[in-house]
PDB file with SEQRES, HELIX, SHEET and CRYST1 records, atoms N, CA, C and O in Angstrom:
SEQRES   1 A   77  UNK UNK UNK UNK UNK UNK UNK UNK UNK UNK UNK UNK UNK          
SEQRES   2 A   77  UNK UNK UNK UNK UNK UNK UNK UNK UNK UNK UNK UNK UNK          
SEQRES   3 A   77  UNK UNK UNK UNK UNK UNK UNK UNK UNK UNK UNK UNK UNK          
SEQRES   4 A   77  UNK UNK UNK UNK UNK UNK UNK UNK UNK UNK UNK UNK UNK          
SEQRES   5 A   77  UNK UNK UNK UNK UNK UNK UNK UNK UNK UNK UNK UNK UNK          
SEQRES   6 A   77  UNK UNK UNK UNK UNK UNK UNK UNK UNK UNK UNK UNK              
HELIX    1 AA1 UNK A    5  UNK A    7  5                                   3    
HELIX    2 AA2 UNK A   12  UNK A   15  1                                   4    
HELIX    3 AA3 UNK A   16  UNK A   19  5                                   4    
HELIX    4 AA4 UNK A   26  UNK A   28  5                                   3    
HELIX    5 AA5 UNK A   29  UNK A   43  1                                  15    
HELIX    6 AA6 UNK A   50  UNK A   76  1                                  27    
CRYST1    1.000    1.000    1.000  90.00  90.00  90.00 P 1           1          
ATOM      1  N   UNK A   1     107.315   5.506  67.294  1.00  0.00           N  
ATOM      2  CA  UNK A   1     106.002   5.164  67.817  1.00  0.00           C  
ATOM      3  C   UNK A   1     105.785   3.659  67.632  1.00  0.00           C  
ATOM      4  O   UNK A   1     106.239   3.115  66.625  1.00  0.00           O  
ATOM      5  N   UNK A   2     105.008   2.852  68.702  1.00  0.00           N  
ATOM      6  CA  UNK A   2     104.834   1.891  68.472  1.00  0.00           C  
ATOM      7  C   UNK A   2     103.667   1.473  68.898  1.00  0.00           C  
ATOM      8  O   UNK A   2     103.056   2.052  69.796  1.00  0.00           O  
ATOM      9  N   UNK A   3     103.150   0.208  68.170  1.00  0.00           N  
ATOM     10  CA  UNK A   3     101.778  -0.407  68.769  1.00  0.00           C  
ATOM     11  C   UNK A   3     101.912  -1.450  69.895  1.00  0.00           C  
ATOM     12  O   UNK A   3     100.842  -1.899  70.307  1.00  0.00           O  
ATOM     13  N   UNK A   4     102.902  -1.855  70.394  1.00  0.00           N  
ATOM     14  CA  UNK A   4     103.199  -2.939  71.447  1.00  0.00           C  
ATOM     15  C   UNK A   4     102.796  -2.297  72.725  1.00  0.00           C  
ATOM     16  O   UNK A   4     103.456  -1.309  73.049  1.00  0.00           O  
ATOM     17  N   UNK A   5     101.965  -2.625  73.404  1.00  0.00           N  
ATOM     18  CA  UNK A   5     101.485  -1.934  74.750  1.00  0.00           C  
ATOM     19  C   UNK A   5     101.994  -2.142  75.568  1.00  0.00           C  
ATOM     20  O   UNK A   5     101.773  -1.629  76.665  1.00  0.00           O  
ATOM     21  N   UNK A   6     103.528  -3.611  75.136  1.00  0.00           N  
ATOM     22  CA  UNK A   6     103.727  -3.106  76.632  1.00  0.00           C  
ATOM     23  C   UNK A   6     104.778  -2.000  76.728  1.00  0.00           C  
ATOM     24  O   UNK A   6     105.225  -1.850  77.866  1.00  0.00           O  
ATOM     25  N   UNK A   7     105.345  -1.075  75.645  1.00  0.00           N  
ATOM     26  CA  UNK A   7     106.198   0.060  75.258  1.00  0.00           C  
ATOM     27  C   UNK A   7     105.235   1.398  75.500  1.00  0.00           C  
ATOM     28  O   UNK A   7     105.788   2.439  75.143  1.00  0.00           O  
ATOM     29  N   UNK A   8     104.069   1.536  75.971  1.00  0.00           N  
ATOM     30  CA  UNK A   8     103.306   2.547  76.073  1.00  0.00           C  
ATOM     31  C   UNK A   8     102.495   2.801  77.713  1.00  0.00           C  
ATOM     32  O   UNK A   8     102.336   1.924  78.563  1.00  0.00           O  
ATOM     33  N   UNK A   9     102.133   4.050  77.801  1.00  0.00           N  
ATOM     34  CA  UNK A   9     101.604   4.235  78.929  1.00  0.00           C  
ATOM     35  C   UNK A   9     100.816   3.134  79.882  1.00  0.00           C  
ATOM     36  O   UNK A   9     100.404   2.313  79.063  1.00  0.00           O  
ATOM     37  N   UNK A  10     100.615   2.926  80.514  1.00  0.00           N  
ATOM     38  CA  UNK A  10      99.695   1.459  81.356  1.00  0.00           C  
ATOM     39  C   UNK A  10      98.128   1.950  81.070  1.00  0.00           C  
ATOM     40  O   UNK A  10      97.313   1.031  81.138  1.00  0.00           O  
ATOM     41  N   UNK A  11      97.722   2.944  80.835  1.00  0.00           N  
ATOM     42  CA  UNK A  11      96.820   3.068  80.975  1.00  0.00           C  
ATOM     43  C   UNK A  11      96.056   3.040  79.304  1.00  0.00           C  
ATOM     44  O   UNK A  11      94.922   2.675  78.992  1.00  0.00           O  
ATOM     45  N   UNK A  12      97.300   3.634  78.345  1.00  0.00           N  
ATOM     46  CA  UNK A  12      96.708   3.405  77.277  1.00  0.00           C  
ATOM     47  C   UNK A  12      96.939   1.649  76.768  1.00  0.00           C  
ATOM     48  O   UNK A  12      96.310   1.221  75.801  1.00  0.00           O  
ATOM     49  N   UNK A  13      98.034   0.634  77.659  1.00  0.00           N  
ATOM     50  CA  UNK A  13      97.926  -0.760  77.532  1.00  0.00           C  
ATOM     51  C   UNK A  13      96.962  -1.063  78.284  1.00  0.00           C  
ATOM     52  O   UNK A  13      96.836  -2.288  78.277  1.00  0.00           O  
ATOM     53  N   UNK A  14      96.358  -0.662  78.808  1.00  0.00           N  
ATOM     54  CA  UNK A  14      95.067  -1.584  79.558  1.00  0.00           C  
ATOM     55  C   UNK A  14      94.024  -1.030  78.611  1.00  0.00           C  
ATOM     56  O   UNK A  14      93.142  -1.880  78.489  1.00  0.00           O  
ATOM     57  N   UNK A  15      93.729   0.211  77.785  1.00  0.00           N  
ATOM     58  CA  UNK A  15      92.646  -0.015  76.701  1.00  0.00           C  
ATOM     59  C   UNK A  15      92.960  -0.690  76.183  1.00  0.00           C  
ATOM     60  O   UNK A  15      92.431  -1.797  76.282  1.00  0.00           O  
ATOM     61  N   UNK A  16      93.910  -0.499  75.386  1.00  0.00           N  
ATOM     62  CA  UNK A  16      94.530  -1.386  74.039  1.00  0.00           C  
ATOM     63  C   UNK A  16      94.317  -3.027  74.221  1.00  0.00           C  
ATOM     64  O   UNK A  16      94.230  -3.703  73.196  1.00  0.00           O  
ATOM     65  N   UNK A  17      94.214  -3.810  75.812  1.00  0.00           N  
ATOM     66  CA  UNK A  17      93.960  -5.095  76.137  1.00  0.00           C  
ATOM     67  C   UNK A  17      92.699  -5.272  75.640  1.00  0.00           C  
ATOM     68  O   UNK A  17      92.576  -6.220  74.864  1.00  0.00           O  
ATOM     69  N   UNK A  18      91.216  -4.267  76.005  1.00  0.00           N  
ATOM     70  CA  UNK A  18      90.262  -4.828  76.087  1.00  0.00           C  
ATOM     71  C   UNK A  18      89.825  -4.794  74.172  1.00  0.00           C  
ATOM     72  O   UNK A  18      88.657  -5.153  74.018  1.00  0.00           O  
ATOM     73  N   UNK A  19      90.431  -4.497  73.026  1.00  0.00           N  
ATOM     74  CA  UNK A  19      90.332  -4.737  71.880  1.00  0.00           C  
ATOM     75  C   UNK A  19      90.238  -6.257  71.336  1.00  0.00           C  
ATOM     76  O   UNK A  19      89.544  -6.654  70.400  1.00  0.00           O  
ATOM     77  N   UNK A  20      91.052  -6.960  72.102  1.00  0.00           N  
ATOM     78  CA  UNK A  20      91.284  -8.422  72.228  1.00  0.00           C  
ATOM     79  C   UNK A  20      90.110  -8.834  71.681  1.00  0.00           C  
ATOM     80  O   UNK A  20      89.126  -8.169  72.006  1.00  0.00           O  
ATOM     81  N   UNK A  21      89.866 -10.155  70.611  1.00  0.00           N  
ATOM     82  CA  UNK A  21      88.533 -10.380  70.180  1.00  0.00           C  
ATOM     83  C   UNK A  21      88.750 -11.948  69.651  1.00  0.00           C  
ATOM     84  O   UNK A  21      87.762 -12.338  69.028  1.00  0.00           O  
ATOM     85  N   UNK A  22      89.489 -12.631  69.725  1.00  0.00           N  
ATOM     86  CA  UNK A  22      89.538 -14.031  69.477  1.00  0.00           C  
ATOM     87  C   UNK A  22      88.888 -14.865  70.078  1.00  0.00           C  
ATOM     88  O   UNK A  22      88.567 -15.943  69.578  1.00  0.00           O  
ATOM     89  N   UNK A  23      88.543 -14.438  71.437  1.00  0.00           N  
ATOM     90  CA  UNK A  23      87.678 -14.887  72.150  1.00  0.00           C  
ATOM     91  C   UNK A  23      86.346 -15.176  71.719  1.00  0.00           C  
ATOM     92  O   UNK A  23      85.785 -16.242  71.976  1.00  0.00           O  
ATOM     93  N   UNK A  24      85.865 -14.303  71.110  1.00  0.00           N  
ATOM     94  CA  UNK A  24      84.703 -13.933  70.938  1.00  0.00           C  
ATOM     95  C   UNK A  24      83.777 -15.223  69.801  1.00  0.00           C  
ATOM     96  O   UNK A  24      84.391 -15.924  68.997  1.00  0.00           O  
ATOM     97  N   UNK A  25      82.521 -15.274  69.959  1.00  0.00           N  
ATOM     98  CA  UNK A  25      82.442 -16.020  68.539  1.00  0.00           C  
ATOM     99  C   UNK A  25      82.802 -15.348  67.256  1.00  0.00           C  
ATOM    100  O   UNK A  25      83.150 -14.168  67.199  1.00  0.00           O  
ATOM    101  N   UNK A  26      82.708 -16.118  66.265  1.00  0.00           N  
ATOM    102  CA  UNK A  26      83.019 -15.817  64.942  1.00  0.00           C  
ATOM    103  C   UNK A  26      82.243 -14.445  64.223  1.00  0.00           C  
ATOM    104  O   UNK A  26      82.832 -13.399  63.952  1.00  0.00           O  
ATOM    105  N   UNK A  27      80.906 -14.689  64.004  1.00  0.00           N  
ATOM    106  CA  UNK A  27      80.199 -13.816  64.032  1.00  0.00           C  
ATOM    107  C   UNK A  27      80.339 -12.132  64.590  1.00  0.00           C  
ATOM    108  O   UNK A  27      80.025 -11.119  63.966  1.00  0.00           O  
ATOM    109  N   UNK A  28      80.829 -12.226  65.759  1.00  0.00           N  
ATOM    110  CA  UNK A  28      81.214 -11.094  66.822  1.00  0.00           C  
ATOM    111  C   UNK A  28      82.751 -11.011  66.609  1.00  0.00           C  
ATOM    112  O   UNK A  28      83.263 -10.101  67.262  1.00  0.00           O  
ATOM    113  N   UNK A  29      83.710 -11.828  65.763  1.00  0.00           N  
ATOM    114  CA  UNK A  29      85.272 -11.572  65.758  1.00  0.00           C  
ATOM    115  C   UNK A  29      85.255 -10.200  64.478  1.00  0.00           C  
ATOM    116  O   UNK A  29      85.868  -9.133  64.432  1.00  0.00           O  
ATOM    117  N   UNK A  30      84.226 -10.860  63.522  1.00  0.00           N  
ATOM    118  CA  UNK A  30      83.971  -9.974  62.775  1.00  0.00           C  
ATOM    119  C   UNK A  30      83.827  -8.315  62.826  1.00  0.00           C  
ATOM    120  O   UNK A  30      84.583  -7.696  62.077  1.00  0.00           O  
ATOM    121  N   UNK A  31      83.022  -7.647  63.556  1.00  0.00           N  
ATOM    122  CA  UNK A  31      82.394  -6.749  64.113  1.00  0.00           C  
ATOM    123  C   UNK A  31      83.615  -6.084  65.225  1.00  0.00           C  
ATOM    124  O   UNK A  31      83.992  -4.912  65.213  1.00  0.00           O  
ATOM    125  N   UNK A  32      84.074  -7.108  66.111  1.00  0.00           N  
ATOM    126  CA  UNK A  32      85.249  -6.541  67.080  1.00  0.00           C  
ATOM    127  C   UNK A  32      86.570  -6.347  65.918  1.00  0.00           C  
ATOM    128  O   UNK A  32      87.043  -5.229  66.123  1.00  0.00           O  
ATOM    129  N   UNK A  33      87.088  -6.830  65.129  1.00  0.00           N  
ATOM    130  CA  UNK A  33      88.239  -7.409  64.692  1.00  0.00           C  
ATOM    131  C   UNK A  33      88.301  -5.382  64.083  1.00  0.00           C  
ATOM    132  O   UNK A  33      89.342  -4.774  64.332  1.00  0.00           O  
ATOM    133  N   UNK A  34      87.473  -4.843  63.564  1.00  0.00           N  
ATOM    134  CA  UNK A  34      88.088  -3.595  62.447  1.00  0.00           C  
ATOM    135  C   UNK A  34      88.331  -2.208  63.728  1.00  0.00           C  
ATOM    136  O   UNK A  34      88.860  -1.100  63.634  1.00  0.00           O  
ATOM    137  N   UNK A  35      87.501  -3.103  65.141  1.00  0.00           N  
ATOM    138  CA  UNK A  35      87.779  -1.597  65.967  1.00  0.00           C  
ATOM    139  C   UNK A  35      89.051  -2.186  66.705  1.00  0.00           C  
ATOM    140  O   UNK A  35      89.515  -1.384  67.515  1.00  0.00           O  
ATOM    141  N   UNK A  36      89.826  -3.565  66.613  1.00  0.00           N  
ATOM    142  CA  UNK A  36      91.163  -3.451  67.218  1.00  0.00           C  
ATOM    143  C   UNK A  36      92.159  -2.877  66.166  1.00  0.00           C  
ATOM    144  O   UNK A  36      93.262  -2.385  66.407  1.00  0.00           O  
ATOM    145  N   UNK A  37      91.400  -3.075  64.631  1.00  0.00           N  
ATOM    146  CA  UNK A  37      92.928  -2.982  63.528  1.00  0.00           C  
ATOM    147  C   UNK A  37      92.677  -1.176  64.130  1.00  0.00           C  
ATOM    148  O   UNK A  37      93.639  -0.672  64.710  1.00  0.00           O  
ATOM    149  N   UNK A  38      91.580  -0.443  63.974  1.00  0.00           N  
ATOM    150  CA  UNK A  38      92.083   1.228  64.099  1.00  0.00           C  
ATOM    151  C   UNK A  38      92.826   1.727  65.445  1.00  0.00           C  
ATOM    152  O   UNK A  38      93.474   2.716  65.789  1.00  0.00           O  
ATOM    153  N   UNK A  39      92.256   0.159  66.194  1.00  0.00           N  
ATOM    154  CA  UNK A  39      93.229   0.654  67.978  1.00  0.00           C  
ATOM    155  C   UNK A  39      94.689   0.797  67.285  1.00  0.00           C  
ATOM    156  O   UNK A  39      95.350   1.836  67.288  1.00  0.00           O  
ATOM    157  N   UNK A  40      95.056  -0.381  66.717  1.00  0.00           N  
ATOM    158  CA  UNK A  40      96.615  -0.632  66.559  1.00  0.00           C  
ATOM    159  C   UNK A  40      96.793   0.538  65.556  1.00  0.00           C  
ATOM    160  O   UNK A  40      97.381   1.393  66.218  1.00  0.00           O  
ATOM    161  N   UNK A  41      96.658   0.866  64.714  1.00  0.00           N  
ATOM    162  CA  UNK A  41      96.996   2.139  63.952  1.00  0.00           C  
ATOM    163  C   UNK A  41      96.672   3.604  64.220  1.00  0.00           C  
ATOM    164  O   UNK A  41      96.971   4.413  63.342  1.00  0.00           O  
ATOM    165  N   UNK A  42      96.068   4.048  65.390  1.00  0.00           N  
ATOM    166  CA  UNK A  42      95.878   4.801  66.342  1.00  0.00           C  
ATOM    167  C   UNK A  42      97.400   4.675  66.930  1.00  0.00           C  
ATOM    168  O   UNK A  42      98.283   5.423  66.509  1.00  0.00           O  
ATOM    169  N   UNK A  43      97.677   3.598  68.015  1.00  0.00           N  
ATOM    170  CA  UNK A  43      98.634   3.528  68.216  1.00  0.00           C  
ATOM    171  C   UNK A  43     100.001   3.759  67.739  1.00  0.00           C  
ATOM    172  O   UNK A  43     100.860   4.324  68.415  1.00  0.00           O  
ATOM    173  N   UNK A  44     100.194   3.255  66.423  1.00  0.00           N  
ATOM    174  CA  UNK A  44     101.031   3.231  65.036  1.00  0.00           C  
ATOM    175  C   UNK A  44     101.119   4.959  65.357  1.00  0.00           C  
ATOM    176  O   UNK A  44     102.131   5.584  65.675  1.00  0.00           O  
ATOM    177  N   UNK A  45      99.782   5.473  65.171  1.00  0.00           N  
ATOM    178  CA  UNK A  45     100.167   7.069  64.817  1.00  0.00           C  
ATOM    179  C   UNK A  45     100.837   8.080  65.832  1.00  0.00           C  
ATOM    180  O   UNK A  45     101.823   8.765  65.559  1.00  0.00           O  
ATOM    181  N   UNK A  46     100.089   8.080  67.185  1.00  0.00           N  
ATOM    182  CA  UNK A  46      99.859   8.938  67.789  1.00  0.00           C  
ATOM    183  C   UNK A  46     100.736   8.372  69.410  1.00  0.00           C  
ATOM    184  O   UNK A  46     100.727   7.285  69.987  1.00  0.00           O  
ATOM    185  N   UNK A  47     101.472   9.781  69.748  1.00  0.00           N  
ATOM    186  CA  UNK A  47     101.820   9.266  71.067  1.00  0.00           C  
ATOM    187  C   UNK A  47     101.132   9.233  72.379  1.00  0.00           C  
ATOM    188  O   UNK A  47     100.020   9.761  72.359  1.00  0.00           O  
ATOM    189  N   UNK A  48     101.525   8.731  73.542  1.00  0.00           N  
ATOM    190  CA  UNK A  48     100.925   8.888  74.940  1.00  0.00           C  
ATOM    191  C   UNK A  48     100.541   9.973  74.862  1.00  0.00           C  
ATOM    192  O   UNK A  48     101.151  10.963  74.455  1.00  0.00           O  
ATOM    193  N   UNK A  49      99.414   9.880  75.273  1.00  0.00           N  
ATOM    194  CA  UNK A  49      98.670  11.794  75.741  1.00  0.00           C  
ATOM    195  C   UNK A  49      97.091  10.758  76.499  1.00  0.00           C  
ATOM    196  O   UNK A  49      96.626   9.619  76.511  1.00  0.00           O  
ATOM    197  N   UNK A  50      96.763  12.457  77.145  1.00  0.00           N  
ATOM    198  CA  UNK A  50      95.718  12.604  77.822  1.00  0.00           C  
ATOM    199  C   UNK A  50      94.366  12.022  76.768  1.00  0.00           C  
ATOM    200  O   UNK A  50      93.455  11.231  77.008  1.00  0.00           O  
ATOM    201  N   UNK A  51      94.690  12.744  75.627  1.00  0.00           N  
ATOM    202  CA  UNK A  51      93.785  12.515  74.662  1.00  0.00           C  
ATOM    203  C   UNK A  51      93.559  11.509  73.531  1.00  0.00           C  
ATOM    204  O   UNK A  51      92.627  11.216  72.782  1.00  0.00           O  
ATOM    205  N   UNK A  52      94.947  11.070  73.753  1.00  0.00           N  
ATOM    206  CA  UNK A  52      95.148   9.194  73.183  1.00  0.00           C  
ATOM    207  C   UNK A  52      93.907   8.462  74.789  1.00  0.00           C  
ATOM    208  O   UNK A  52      92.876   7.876  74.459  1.00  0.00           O  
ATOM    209  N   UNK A  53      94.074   8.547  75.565  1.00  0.00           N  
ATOM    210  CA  UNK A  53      93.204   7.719  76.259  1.00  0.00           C  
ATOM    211  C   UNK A  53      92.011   8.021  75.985  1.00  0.00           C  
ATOM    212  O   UNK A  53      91.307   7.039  75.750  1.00  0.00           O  
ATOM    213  N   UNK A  54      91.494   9.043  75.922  1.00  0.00           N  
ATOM    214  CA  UNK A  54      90.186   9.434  75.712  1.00  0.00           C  
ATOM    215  C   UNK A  54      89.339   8.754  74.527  1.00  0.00           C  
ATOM    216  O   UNK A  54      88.214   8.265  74.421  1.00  0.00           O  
ATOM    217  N   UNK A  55      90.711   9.022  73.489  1.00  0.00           N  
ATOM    218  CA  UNK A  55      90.454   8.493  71.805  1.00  0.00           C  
ATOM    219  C   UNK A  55      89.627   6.878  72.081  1.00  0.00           C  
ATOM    220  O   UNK A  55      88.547   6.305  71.936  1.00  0.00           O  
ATOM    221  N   UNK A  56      91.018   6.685  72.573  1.00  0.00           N  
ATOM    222  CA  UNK A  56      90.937   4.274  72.844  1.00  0.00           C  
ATOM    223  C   UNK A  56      89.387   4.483  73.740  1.00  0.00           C  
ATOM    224  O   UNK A  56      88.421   4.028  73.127  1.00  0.00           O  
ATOM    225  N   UNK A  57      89.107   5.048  74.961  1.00  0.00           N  
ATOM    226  CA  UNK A  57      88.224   4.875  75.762  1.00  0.00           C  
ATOM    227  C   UNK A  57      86.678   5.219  74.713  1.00  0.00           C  
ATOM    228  O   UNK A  57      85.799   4.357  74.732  1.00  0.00           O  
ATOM    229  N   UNK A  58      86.497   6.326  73.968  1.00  0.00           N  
ATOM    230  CA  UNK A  58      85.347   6.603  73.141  1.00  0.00           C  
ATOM    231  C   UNK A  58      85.632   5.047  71.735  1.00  0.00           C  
ATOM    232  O   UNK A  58      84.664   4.554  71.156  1.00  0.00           O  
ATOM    233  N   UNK A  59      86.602   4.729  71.565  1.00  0.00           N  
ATOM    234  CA  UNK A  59      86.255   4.110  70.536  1.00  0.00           C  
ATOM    235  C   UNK A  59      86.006   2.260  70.899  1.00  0.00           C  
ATOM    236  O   UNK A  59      85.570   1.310  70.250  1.00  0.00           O  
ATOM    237  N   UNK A  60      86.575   2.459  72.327  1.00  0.00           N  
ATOM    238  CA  UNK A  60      85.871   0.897  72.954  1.00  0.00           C  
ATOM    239  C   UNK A  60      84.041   0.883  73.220  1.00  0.00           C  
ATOM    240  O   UNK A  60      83.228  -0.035  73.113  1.00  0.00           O  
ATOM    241  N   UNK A  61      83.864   2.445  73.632  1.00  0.00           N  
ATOM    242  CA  UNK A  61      82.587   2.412  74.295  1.00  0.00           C  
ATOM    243  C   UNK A  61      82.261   2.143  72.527  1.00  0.00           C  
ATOM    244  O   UNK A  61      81.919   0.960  72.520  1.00  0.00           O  
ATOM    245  N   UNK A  62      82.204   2.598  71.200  1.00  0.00           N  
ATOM    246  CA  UNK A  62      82.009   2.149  70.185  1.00  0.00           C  
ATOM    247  C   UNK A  62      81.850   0.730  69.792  1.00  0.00           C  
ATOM    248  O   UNK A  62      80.842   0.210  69.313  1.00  0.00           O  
ATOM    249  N   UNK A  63      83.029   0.159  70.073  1.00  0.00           N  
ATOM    250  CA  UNK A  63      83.075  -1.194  69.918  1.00  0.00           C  
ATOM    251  C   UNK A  63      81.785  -1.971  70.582  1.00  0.00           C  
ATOM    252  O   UNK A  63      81.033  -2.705  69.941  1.00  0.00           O  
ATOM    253  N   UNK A  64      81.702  -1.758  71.585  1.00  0.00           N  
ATOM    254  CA  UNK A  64      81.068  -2.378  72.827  1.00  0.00           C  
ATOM    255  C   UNK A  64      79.815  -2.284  72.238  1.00  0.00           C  
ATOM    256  O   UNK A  64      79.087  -3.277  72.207  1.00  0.00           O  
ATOM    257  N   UNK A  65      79.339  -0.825  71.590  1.00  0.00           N  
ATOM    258  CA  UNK A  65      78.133  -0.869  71.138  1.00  0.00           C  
ATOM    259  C   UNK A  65      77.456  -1.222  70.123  1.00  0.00           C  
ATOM    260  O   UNK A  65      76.246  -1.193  69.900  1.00  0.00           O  
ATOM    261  N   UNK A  66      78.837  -1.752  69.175  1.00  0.00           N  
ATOM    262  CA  UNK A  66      78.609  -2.822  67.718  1.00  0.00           C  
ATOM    263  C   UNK A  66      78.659  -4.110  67.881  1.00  0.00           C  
ATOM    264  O   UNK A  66      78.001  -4.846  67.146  1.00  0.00           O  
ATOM    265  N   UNK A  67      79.351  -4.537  68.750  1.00  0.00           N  
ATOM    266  CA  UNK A  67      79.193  -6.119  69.207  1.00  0.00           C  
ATOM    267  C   UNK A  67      77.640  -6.063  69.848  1.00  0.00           C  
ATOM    268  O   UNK A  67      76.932  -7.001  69.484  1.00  0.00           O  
ATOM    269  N   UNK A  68      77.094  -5.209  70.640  1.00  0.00           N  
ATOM    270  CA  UNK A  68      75.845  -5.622  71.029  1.00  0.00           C  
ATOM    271  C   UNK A  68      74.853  -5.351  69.974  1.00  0.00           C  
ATOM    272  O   UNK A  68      74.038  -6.273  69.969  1.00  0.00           O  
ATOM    273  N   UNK A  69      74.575  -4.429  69.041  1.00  0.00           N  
ATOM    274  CA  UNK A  69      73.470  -4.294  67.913  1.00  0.00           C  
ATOM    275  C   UNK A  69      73.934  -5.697  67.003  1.00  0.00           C  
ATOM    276  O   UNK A  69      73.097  -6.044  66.169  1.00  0.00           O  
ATOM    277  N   UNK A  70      75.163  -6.512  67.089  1.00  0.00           N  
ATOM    278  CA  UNK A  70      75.408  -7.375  66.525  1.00  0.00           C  
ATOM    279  C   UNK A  70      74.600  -8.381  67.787  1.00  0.00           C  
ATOM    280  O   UNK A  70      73.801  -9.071  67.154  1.00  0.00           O  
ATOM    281  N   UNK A  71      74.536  -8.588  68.666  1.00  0.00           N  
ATOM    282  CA  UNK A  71      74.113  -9.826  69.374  1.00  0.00           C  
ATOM    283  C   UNK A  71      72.224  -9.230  69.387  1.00  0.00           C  
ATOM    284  O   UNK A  71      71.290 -10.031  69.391  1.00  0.00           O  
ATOM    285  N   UNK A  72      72.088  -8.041  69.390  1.00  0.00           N  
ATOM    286  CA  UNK A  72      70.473  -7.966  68.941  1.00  0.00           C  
ATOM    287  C   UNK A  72      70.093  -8.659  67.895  1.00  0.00           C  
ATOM    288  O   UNK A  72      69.290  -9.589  67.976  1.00  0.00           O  
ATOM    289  N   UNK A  73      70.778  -8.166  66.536  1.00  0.00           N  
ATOM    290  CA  UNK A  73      70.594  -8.749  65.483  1.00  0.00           C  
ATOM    291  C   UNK A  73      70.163  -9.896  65.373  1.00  0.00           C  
ATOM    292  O   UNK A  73      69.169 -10.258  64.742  1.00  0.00           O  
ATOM    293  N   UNK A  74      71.101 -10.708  66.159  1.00  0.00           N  
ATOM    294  CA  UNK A  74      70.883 -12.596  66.154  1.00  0.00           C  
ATOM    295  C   UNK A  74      69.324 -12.575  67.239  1.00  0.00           C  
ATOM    296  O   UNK A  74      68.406 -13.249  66.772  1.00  0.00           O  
ATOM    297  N   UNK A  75      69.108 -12.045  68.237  1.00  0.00           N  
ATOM    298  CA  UNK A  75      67.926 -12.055  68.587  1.00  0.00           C  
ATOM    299  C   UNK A  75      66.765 -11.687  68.228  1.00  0.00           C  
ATOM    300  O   UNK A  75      65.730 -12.101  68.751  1.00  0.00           O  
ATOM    301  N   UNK A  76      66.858 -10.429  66.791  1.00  0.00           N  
ATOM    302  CA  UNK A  76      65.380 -10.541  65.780  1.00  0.00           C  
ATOM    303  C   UNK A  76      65.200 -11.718  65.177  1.00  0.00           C  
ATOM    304  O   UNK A  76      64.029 -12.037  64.968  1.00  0.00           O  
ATOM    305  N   UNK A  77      66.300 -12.667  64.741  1.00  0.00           N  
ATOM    306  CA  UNK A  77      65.974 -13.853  63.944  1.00  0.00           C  
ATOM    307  C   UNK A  77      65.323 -15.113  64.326  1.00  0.00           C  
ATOM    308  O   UNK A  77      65.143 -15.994  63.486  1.00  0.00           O  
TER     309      UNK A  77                                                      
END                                                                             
């Protein structure tokens, strides 16, 4: 098993892309950075399946929704 996407299904490498978080500011690398380490050890574990996509797809919509209670945050202050 491996975490290199480009050795895995296309579809579970095109989730595995949008984990990417260097981009991001600092603040928000924080917050993105612990839902790419469980992408990659997800990966590490488990092979191509129907339900590996499902996994990456519920745990981006996750991500997505901690980077934004993180960009609220900065807007109560």
């Amino acid at each position: 098993m491996t975490a290199d996407p480009a050795n895995r299904h296309p579809e579970v490498a095109r989730l595995h892309s949008y984990f990417a978080y260097t981009h991001l500011p600092s603040h928000l690398q924080s917050v993105s950075r612990h839902f790419a380490i469980t992408a990659d050890v997800l990966l590490e574990m488990l092979p191509d399946s129907p339900e590996l996509t499902v996994c990456l797809r519920k745990l981006l919509e996750s991500k997505d929704c901690a980077v934004r209670a993180a960009l609220e945050g900065l807007r109560d202050d």
